[in-house]
C-alpha positions as a Markdown table, in Angstrom:
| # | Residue | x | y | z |
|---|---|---|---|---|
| 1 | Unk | 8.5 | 92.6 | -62.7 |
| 2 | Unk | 8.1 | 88.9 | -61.4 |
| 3 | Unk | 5.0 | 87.3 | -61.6 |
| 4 | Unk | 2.2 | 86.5 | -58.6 |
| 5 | Unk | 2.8 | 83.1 | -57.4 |
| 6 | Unk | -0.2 | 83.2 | -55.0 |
| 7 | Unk | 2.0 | 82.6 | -52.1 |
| 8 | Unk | 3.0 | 85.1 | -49.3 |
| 9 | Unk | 6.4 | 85.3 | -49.7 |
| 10 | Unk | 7.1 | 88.6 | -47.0 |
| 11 | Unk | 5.6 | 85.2 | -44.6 |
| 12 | Unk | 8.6 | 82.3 | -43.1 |
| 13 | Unk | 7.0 | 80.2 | -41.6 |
| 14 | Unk | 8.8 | 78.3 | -38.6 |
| 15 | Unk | 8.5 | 74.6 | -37.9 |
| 16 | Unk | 11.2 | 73.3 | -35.3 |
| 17 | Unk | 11.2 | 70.0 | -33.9 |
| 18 | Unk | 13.1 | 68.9 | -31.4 |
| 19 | Unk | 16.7 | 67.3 | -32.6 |
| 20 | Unk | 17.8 | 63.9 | -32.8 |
| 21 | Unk | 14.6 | 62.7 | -31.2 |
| 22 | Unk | 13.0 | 60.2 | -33.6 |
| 23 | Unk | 13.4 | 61.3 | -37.0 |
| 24 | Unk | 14.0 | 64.8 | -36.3 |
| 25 | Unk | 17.7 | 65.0 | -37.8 |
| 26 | Unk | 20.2 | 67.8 | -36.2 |
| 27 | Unk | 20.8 | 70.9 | -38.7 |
| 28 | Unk | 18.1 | 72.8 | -40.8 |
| 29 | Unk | 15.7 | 72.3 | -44.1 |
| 30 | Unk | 13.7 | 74.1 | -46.0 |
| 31 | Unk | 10.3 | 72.8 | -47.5 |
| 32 | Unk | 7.9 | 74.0 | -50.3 |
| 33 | Unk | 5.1 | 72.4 | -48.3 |
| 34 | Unk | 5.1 | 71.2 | -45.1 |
| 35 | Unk | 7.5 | 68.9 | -43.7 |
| 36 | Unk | 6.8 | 65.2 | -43.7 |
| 37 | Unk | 5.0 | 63.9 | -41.0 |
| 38 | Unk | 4.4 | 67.3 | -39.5 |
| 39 | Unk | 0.3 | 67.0 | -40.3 |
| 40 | Unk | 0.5 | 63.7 | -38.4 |
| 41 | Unk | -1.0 | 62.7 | -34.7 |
| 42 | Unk | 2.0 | 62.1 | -32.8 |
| 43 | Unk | 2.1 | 61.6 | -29.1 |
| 44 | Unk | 5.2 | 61.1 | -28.5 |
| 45 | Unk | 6.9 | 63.7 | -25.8 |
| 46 | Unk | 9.3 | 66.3 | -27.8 |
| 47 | Unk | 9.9 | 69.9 | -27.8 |
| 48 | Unk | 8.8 | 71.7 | -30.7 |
| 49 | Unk | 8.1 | 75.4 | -31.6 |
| 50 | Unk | 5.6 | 77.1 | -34.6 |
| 51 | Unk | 5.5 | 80.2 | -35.8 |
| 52 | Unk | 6.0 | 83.2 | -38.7 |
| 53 | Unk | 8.6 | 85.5 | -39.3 |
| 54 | Unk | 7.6 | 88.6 | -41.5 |
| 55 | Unk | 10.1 | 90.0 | -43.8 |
| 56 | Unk | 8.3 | 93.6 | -43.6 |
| 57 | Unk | 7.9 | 93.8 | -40.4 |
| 58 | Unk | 10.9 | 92.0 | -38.5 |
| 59 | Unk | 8.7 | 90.2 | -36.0 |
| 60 | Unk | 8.1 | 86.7 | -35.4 |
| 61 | Unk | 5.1 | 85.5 | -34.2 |
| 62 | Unk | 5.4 | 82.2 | -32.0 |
| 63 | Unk | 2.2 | 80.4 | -32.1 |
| 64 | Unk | 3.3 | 77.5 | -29.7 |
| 65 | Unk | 6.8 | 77.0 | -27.6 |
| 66 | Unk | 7.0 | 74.0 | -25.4 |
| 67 | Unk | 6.5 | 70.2 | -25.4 |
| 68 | Unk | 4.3 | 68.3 | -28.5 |
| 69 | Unk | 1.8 | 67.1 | -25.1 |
| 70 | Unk | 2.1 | 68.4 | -21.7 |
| 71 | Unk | 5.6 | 70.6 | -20.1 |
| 72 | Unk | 8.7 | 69.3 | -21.5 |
């Protein structure tokens, strides 16, 4: 039997960022935390989407889709 960590791990959480804008690099990563930068003010214009995919019950939840300020 594995032991509690204390993290949710039925939980993904979904950071994406538009690609080669910045220093957004094409292609994917995974983080134990969040990924750098991501708490920052930025106000730059950029597509990005949040969000969580749960492993029990298949859906994904999509907190914001669209541009970092204003349409895209």
């Amino acid at each position: 039997m594995s032991r509690p960590t204390g993290y949710d791990r039925s939980l993904i959480e979904v950071d994406l960022r538009e690609a080669n804008f910045g220093e957004f690099r094409s292609g994917r990563r995974s983080y134990s935390d969040y990924p750098p930068g991501s708490a920052d003010n930025d106000d730059r214009k950029y597509r990005m989407v949040f969000g969580t995919y749960d492993l029990k019950t298949r859906k994904l939840n999509l907190y914001h889709c669209g541009g970092n300020i204003g349409p895209p």
